[in-house]
N, C-alpha and C positions, 0 to 999 in steps of 0.2 A: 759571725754576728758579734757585736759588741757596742757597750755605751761605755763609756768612759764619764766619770763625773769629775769635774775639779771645779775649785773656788772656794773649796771651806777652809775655815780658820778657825782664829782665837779673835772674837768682838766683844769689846764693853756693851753694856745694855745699852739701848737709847742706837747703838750704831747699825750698818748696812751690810750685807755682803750678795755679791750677786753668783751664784749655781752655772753651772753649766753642763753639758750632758750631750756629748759628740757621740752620733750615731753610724755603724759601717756594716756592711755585708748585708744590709737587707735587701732585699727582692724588692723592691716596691718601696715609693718614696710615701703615701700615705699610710699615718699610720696616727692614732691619737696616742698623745704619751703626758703621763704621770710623775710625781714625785711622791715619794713615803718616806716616812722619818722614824727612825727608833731609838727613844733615849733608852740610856743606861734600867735595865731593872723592868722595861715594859715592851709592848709587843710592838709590832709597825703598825704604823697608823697614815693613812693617806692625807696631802696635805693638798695638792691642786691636780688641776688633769686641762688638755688643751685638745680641742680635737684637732683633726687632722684638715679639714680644708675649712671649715667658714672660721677655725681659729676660736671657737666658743670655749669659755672659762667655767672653771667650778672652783672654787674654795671651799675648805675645813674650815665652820665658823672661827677654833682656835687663830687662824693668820687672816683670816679675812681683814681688808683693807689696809693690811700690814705687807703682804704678800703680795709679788706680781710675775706667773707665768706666762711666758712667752715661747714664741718660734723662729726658726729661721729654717724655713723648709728647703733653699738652695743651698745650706751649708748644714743640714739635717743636723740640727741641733736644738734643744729644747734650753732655757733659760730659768734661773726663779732669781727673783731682783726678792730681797729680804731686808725689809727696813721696820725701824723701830723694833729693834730684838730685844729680847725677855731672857733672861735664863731659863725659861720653859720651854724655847726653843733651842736649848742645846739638845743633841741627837747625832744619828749619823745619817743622811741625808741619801737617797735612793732616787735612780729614774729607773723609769721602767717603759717599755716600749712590745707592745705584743708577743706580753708573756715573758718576756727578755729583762733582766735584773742588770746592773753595773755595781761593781763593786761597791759604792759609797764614798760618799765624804764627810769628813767629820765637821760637824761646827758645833763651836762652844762660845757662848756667851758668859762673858764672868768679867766682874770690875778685878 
């Protein structure tokens, strides 16, 4: 079992980056998944979640309307499209998948 996350970087404020989060070895292709983010100095904190078949969204007021998770359930992969960054949203960036962590990826936001 494993997620794999890549797409983070180094973005100015104001800029984009899109997440990714390749899923393998599960048993079962239903499954709702998540993203958590931990800055520097503070604990994870959950940021979206997408369920598994009608595709339904939840947002963290913090990225609400800034934020856009997705799926791609024939290429089991989860998505976060991240636009209009803040330096508040720098962290290291988490998917998770029933119960199942991927290592992370970093994004930093700084002019």
């Amino acid at each position: 079992v494993q997620l794999a996350e890549s797409g983070g970087g180094l973005v100015q404020p104001g800029g984009s980056l899109r997440l990714s989060c390749a899923a393998s070895g599960f048993t079962g292709r239903w499954y709702d998944m998540s993203w958590f983010r931990q800055a520097p100095g503070k604990g994870r904190e959950w940021v979206a979640s997408i369920t598994s078949t009608s595709g339904r969204t939840n947002y963290a007021d913090a990225v609400k309307g800034r934020f856009t998770i997705s799926r791609d359930n024939a290429k089991n992969t989860v998505y976060l499209q991240m636009d209009s960054l803040e330096p508040e949203d720098t962290a290291v960036y988490y998917c998770t998948r029933a119960g199942y962590w991927g290592q992370g990826t970093q994004v930093t936001v700084a002019s």
